[in-house]
Chimera marker file (.cmm) of the C-alpha trace (Angstrom):
<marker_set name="trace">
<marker id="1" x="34.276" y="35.190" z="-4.388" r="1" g="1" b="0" radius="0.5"/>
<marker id="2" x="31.985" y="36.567" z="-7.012" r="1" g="1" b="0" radius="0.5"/>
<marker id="3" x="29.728" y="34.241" z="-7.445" r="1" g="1" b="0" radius="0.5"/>
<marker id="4" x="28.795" y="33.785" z="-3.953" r="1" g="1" b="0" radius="0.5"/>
<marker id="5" x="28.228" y="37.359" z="-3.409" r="1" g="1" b="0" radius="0.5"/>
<marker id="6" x="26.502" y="37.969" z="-6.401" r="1" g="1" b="0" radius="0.5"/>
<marker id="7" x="23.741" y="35.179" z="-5.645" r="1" g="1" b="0" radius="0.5"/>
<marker id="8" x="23.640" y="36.260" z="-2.010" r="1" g="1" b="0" radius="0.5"/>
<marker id="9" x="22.939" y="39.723" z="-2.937" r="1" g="1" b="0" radius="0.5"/>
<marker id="10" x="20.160" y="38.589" z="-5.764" r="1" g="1" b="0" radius="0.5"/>
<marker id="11" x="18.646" y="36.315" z="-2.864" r="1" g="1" b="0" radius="0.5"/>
<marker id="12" x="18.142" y="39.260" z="-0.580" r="1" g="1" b="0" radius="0.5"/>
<marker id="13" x="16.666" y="41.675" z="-3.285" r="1" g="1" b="0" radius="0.5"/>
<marker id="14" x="14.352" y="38.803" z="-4.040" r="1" g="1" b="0" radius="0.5"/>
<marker id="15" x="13.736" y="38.185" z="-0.860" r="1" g="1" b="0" radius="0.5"/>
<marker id="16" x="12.932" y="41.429" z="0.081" r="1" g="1" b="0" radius="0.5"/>
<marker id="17" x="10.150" y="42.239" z="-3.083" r="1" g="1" b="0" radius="0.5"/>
<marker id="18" x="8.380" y="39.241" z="-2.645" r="1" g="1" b="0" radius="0.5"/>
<marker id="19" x="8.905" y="37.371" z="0.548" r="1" g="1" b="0" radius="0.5"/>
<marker id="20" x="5.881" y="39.806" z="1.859" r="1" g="1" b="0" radius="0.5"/>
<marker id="21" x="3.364" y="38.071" z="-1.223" r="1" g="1" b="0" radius="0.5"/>
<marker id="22" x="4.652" y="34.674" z="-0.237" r="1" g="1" b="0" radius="0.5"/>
<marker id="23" x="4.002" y="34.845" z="3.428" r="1" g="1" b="0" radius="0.5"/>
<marker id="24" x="0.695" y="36.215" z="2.444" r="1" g="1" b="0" radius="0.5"/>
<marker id="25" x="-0.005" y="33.295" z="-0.349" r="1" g="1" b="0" radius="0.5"/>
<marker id="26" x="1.010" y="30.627" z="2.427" r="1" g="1" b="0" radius="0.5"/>
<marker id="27" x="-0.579" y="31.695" z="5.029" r="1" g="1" b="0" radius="0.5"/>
<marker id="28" x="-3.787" y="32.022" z="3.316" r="1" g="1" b="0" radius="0.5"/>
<marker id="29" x="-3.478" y="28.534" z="1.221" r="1" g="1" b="0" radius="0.5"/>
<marker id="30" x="-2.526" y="26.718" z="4.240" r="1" g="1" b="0" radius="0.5"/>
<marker id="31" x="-6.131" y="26.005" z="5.796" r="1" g="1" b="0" radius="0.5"/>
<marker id="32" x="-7.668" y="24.457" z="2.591" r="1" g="1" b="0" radius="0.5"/>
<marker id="33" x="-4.694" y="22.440" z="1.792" r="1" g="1" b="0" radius="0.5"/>
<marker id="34" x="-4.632" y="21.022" z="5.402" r="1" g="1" b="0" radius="0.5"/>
<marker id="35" x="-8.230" y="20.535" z="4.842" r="1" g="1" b="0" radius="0.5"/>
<marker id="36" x="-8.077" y="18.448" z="2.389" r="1" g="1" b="0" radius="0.5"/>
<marker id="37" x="-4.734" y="16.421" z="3.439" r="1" g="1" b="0" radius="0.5"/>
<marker id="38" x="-7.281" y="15.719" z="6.796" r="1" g="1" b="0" radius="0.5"/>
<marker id="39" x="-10.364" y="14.402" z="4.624" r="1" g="1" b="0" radius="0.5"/>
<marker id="40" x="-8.094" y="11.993" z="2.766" r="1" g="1" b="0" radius="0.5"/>
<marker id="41" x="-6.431" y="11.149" z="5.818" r="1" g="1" b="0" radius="0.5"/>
<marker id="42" x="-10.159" y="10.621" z="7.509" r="1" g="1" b="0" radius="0.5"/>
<marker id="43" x="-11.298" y="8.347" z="4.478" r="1" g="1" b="0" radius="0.5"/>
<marker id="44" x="-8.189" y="5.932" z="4.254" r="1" g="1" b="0" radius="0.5"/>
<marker id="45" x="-8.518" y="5.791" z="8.002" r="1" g="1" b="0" radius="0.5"/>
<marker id="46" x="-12.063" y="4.470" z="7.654" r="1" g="1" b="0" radius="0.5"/>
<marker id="47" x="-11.895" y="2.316" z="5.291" r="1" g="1" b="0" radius="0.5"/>
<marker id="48" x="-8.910" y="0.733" z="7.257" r="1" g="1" b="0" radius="0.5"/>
<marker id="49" x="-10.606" y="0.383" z="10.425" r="1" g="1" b="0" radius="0.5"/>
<marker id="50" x="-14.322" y="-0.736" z="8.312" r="1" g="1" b="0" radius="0.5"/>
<marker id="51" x="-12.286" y="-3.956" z="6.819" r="1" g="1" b="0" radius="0.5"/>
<marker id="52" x="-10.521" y="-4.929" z="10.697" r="1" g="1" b="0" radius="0.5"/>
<marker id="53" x="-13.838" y="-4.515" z="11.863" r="1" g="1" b="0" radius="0.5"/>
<marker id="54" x="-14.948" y="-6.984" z="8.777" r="1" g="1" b="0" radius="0.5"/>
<marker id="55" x="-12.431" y="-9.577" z="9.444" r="1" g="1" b="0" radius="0.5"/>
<marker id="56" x="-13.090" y="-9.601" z="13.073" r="1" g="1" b="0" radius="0.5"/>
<marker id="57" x="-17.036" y="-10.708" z="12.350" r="1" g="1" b="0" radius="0.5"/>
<marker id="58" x="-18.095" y="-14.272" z="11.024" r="1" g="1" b="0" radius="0.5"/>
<marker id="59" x="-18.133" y="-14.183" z="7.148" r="1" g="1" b="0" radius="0.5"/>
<marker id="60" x="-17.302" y="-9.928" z="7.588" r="1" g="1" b="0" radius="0.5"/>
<marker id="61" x="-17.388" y="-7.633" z="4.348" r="1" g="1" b="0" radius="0.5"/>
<marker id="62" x="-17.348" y="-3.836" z="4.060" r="1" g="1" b="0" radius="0.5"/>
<marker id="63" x="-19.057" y="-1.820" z="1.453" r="1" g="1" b="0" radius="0.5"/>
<marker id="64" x="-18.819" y="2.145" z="0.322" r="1" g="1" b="0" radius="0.5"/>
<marker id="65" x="-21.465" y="4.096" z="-0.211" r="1" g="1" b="0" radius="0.5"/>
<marker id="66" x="-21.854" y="7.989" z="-0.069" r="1" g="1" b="0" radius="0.5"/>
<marker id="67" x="-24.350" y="10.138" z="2.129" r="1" g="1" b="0" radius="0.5"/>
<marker id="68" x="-24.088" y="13.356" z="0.397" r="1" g="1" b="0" radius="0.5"/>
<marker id="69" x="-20.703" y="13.982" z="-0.203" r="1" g="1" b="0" radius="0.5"/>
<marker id="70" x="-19.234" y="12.037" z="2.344" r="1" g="1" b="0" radius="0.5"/>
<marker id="71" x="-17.861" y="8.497" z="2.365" r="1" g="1" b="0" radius="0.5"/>
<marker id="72" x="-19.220" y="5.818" z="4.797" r="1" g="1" b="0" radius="0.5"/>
<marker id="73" x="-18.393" y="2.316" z="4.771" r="1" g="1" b="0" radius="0.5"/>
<marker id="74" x="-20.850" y="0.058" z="6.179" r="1" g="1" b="0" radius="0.5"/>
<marker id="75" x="-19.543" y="-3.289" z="8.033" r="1" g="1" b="0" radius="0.5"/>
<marker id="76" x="-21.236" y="-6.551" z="7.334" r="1" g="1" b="0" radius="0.5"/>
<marker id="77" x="-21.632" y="-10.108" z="9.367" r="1" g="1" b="0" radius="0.5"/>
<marker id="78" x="-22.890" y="-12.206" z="6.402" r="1" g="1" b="0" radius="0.5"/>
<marker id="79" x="-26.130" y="-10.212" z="4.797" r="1" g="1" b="0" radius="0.5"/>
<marker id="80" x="-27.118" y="-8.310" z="8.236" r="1" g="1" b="0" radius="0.5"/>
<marker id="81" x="-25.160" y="-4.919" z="8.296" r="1" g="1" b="0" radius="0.5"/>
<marker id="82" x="-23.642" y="-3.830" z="11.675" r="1" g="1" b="0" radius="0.5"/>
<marker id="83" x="-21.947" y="-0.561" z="12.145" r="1" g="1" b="0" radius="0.5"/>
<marker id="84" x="-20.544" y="2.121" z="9.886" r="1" g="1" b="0" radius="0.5"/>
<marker id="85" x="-17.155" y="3.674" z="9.995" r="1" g="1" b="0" radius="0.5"/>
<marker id="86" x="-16.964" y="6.699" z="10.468" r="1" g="1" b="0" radius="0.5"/>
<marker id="87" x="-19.599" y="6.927" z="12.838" r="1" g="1" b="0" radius="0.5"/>
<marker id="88" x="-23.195" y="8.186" z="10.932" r="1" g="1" b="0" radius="0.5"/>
<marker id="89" x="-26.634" y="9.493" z="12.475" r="1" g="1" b="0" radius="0.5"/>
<marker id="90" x="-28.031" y="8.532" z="9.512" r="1" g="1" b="0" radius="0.5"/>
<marker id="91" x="-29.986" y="4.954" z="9.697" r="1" g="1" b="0" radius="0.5"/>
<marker id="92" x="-27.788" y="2.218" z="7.923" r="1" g="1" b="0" radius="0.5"/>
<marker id="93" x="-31.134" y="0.775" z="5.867" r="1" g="1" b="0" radius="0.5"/>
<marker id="94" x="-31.245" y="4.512" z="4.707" r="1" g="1" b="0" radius="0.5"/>
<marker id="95" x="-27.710" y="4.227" z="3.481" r="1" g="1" b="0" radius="0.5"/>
<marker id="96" x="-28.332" y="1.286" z="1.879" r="1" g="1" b="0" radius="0.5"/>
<marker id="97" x="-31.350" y="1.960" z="0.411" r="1" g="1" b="0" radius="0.5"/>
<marker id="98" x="-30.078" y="1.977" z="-3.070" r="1" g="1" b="0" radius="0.5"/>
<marker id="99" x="-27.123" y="0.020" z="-2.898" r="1" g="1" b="0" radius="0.5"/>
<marker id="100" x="-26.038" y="-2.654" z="-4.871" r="1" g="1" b="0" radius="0.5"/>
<marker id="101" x="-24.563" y="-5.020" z="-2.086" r="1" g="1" b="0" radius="0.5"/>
<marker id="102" x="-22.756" y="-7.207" z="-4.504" r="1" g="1" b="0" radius="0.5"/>
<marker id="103" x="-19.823" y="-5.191" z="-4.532" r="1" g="1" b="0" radius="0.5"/>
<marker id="104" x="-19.248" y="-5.442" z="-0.664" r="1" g="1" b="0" radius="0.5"/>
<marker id="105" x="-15.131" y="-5.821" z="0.062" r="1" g="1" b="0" radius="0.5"/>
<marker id="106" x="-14.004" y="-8.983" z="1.651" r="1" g="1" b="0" radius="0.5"/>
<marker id="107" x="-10.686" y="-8.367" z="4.260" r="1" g="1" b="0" radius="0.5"/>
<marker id="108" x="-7.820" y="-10.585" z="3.316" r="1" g="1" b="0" radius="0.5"/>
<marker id="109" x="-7.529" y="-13.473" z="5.659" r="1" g="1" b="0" radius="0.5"/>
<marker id="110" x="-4.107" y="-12.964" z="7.804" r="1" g="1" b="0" radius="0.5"/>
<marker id="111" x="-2.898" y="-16.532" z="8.116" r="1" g="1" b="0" radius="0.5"/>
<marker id="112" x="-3.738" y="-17.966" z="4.351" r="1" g="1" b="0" radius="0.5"/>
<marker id="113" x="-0.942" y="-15.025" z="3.106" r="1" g="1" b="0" radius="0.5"/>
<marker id="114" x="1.704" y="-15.852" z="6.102" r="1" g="1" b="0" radius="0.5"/>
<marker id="115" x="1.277" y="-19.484" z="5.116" r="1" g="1" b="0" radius="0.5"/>
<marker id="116" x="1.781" y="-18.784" z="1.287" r="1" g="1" b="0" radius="0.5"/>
<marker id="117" x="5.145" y="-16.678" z="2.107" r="1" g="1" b="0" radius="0.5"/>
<marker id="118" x="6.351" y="-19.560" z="3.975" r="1" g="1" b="0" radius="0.5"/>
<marker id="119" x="5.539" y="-22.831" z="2.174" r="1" g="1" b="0" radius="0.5"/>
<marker id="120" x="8.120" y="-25.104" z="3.884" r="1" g="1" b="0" radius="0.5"/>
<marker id="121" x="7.464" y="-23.925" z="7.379" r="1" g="1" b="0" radius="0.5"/>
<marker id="122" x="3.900" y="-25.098" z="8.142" r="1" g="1" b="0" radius="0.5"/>
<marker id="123" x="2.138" y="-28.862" z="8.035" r="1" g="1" b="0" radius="0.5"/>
<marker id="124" x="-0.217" y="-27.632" z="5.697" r="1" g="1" b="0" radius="0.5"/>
<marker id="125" x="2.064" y="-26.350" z="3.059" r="1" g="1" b="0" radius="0.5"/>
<marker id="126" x="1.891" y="-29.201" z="0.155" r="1" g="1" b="0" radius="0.5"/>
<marker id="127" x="4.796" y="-29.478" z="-2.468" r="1" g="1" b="0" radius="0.5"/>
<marker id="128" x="7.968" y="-31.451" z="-2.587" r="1" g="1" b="0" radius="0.5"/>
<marker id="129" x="10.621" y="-30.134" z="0.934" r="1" g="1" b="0" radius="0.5"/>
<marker id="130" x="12.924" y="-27.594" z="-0.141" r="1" g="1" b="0" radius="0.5"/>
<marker id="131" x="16.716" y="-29.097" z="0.003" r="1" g="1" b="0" radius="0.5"/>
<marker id="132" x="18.967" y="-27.835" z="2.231" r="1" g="1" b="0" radius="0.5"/>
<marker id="133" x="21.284" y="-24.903" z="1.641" r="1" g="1" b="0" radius="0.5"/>
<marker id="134" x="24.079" y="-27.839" z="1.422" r="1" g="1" b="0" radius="0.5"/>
<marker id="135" x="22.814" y="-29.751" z="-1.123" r="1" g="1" b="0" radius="0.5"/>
<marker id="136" x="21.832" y="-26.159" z="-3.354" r="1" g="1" b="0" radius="0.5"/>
<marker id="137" x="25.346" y="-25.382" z="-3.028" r="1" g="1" b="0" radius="0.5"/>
<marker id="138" x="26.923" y="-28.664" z="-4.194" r="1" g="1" b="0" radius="0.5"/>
<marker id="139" x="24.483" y="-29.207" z="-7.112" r="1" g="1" b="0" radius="0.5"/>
<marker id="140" x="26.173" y="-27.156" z="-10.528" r="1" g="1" b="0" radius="0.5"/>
<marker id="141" x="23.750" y="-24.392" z="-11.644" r="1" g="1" b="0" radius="0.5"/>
<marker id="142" x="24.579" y="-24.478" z="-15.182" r="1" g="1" b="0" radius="0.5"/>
<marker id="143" x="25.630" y="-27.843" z="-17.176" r="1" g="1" b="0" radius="0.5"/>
<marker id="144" x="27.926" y="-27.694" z="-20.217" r="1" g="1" b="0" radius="0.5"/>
<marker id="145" x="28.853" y="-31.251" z="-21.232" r="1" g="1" b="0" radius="0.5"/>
<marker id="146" x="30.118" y="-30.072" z="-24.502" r="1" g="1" b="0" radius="0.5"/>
<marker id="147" x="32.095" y="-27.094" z="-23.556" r="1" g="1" b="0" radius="0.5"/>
<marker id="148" x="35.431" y="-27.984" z="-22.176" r="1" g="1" b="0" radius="0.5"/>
<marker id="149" x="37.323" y="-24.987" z="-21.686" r="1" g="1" b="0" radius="0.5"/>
<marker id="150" x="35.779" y="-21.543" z="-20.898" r="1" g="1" b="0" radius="0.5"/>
<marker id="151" x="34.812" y="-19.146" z="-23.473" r="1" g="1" b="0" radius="0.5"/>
<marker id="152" x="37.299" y="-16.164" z="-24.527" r="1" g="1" b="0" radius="0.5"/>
<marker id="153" x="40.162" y="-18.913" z="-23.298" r="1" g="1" b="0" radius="0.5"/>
<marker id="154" x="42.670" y="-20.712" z="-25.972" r="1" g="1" b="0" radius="0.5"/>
<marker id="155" x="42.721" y="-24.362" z="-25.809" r="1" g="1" b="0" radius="0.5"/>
<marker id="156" x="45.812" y="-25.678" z="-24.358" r="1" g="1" b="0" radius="0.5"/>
<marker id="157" x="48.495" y="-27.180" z="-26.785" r="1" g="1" b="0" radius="0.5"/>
<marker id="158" x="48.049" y="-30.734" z="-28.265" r="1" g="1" b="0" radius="0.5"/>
<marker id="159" x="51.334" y="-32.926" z="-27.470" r="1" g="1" b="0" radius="0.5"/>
<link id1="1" id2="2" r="1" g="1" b="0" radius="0.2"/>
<link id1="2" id2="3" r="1" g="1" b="0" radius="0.2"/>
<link id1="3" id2="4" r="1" g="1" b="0" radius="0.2"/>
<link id1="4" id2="5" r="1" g="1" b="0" radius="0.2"/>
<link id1="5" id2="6" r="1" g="1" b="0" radius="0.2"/>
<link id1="6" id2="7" r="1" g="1" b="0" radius="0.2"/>
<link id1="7" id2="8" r="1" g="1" b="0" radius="0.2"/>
<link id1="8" id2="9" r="1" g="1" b="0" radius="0.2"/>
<link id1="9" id2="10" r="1" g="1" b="0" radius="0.2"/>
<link id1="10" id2="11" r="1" g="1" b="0" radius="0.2"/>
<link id1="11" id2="12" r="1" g="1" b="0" radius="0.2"/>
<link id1="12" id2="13" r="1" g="1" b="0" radius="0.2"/>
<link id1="13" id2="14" r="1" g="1" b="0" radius="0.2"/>
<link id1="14" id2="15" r="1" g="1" b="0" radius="0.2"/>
<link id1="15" id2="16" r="1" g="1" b="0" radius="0.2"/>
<link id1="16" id2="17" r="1" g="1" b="0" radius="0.2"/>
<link id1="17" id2="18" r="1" g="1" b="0" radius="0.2"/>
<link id1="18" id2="19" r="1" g="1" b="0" radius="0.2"/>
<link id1="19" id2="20" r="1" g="1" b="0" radius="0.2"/>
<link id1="20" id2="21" r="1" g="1" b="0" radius="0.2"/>
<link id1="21" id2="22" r="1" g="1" b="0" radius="0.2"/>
<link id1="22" id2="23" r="1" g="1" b="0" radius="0.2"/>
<link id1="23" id2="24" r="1" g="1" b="0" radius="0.2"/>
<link id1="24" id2="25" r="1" g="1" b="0" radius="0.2"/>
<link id1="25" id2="26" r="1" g="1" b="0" radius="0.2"/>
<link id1="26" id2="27" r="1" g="1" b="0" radius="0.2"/>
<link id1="27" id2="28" r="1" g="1" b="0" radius="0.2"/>
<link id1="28" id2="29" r="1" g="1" b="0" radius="0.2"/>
<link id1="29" id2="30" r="1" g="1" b="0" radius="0.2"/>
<link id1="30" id2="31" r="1" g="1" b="0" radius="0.2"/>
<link id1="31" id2="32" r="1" g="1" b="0" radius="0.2"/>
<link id1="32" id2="33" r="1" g="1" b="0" radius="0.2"/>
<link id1="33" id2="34" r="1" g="1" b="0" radius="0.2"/>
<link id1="34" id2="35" r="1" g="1" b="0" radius="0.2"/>
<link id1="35" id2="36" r="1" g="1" b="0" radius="0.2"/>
<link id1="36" id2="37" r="1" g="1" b="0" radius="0.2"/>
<link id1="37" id2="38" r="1" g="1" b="0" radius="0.2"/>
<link id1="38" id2="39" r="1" g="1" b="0" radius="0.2"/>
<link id1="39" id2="40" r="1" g="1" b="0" radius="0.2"/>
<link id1="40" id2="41" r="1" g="1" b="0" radius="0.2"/>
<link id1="41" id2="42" r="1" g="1" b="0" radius="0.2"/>
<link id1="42" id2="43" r="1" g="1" b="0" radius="0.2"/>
<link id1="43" id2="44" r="1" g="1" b="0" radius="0.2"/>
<link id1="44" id2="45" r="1" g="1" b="0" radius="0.2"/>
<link id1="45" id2="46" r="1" g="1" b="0" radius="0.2"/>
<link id1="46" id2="47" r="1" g="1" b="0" radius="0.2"/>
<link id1="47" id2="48" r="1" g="1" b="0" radius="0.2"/>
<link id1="48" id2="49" r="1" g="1" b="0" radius="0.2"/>
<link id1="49" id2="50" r="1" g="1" b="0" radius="0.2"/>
<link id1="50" id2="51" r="1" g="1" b="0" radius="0.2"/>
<link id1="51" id2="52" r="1" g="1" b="0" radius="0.2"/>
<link id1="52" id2="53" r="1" g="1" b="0" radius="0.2"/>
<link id1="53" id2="54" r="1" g="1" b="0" radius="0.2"/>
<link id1="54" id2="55" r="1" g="1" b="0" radius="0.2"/>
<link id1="55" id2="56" r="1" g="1" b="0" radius="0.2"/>
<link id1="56" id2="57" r="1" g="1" b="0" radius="0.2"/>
<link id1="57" id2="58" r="1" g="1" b="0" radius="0.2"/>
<link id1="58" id2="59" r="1" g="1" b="0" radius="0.2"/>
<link id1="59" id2="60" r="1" g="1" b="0" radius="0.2"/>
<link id1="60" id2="61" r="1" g="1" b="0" radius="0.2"/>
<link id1="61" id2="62" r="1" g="1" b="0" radius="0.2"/>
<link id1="62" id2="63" r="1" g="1" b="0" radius="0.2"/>
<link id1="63" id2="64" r="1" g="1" b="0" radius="0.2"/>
<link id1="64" id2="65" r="1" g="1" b="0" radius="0.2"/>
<link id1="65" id2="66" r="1" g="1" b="0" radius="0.2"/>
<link id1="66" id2="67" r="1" g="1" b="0" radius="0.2"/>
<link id1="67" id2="68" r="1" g="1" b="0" radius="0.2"/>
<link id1="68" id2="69" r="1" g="1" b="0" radius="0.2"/>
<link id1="69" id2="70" r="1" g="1" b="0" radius="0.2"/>
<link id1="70" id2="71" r="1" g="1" b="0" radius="0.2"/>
<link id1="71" id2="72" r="1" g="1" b="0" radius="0.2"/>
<link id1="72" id2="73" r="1" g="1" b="0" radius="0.2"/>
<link id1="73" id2="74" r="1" g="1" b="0" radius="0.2"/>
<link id1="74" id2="75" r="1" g="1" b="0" radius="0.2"/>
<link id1="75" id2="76" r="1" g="1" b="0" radius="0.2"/>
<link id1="76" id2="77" r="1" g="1" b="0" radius="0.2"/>
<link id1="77" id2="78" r="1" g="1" b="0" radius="0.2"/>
<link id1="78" id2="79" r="1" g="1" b="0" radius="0.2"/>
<link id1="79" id2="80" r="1" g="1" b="0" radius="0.2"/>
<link id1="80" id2="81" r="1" g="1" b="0" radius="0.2"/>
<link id1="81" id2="82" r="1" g="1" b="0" radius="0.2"/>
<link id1="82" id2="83" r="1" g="1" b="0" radius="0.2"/>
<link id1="83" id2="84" r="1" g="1" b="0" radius="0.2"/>
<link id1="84" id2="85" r="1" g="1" b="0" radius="0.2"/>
<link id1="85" id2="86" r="1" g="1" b="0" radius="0.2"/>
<link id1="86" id2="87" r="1" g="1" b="0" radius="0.2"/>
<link id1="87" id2="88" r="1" g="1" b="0" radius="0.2"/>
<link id1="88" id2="89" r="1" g="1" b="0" radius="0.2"/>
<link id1="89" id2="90" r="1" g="1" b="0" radius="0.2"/>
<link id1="90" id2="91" r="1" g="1" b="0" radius="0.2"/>
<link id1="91" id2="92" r="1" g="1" b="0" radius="0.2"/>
<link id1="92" id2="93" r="1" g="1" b="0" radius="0.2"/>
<link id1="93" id2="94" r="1" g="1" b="0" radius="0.2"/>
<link id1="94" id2="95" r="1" g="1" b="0" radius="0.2"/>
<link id1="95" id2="96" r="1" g="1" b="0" radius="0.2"/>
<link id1="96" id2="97" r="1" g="1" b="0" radius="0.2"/>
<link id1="97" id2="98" r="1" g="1" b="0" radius="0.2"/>
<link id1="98" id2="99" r="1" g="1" b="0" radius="0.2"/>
<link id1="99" id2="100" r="1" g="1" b="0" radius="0.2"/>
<link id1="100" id2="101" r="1" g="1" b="0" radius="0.2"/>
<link id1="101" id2="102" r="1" g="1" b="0" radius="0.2"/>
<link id1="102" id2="103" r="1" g="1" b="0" radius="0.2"/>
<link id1="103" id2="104" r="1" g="1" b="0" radius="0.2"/>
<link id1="104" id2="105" r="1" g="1" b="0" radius="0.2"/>
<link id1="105" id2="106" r="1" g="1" b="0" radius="0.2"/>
<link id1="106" id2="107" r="1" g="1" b="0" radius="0.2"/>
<link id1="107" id2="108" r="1" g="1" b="0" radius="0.2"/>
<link id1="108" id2="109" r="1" g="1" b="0" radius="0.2"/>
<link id1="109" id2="110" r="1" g="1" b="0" radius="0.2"/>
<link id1="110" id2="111" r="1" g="1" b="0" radius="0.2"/>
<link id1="111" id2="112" r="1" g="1" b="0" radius="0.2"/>
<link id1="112" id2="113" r="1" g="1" b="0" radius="0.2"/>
<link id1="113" id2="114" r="1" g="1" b="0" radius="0.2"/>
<link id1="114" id2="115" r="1" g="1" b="0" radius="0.2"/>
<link id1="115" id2="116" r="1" g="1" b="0" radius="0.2"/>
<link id1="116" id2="117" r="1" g="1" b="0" radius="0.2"/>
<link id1="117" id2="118" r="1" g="1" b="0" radius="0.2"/>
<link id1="118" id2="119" r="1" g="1" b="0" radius="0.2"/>
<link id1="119" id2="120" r="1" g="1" b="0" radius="0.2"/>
<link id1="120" id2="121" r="1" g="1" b="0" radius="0.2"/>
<link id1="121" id2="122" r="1" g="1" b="0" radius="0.2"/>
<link id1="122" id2="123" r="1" g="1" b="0" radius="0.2"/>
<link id1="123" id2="124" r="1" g="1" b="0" radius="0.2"/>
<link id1="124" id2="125" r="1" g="1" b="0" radius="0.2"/>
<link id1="125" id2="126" r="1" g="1" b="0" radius="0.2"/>
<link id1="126" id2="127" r="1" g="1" b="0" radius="0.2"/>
<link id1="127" id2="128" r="1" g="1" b="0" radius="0.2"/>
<link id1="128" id2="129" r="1" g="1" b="0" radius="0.2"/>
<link id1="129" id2="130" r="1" g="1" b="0" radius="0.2"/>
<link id1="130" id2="131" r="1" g="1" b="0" radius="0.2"/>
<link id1="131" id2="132" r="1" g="1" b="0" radius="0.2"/>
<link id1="132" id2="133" r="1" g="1" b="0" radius="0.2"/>
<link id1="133" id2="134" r="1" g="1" b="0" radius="0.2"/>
<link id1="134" id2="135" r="1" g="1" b="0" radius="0.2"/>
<link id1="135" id2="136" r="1" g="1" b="0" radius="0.2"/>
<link id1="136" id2="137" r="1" g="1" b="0" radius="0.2"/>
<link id1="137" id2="138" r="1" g="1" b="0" radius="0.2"/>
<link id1="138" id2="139" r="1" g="1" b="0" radius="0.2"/>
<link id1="139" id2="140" r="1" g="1" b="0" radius="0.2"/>
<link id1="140" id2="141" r="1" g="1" b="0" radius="0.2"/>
<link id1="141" id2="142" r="1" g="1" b="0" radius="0.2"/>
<link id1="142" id2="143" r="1" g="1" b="0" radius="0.2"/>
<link id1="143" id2="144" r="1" g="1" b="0" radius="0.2"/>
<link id1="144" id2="145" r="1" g="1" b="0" radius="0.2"/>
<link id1="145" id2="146" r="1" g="1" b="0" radius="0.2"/>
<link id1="146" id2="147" r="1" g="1" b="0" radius="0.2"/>
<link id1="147" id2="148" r="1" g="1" b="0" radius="0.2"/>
<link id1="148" id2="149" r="1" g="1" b="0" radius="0.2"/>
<link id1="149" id2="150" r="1" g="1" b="0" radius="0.2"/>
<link id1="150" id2="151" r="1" g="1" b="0" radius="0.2"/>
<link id1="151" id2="152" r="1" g="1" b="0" radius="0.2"/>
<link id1="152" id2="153" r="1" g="1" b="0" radius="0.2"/>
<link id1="153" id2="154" r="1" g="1" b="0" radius="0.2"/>
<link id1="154" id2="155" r="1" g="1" b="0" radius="0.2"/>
<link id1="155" id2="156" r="1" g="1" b="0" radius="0.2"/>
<link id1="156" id2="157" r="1" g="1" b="0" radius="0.2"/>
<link id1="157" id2="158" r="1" g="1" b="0" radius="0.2"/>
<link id1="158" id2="159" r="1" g="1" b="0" radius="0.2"/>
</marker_set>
């Protein structure tokens, strides 16, 4: 076969000329690329474990702020800040010191959202009961009174 031979052959010459650059290039981009896969990583992880820390706390909230160049959420209980995430030496009233605290994050309450998926399952749910699967199927989805034969069909004869 040709073909197969042909691109086999190309492959290899390729291969050979510049497989020796690309071993270099990856080897060499590597580091900074898992770098900065690790800082993003780092920050998303934060953040995540700054708003469970939030919703564990009485009226929690998390804000971000920046020391530097780094991200560091600070964890509230009401107005009183607690704890940072990730971990900081640096003194949280420092971090805040120019701040504007009004655009702290609030976690989303856990069983509100369950309860909201599933309005028919819990006593609080208010509405009108769902009927049962029975009754859905019995009831016609579509009403025509005026229609009595379907379209695309020929009527039948008159006698």
């Amino acid at each position: 076969m040709p073909g197969k031979t042909r691109a086999l052959v190309s492959a290899l010459r390729f291969g050979a000329k510049y497989g020796p650059m690309a071993y270099e290039a990856a080897k060499h981009s590597r580091r900074p690329a898992q770098a900065v896969t690790h800082g993003s990583l780092t920050r998303m992880g934060a953040r995540r474990q700054a708003l469970q820390h939030a919703s564990s706390l009485i009226d929690g909230s998390a804000m971000r702020v920046f020391h530097g160049d780094k991200q560091v959420w600070v964890v509230f209980t009401g107005d009183l800040p607690v704890a940072t995430h990730p971990r900081s030496n640096v003194p949280i009233a420092q971090l805040l010191q120019h701040a504007d605290l009004s655009r702290r994050v609030y976690p989303r309450p856990a069983v509100p959202a369950a309860r909201q998926l599933m309005p028919g399952r819990s006593a609080a749910a208010s509405g009108p009961p769902r009927p049962s699967m029975a009754a859905r199927l019995r009831r016609p989805t579509m009403r025509r009174p005026n229609l009595r034969v379907l379209p695309g069909r020929k009527l039948p004869p008159a006698s």
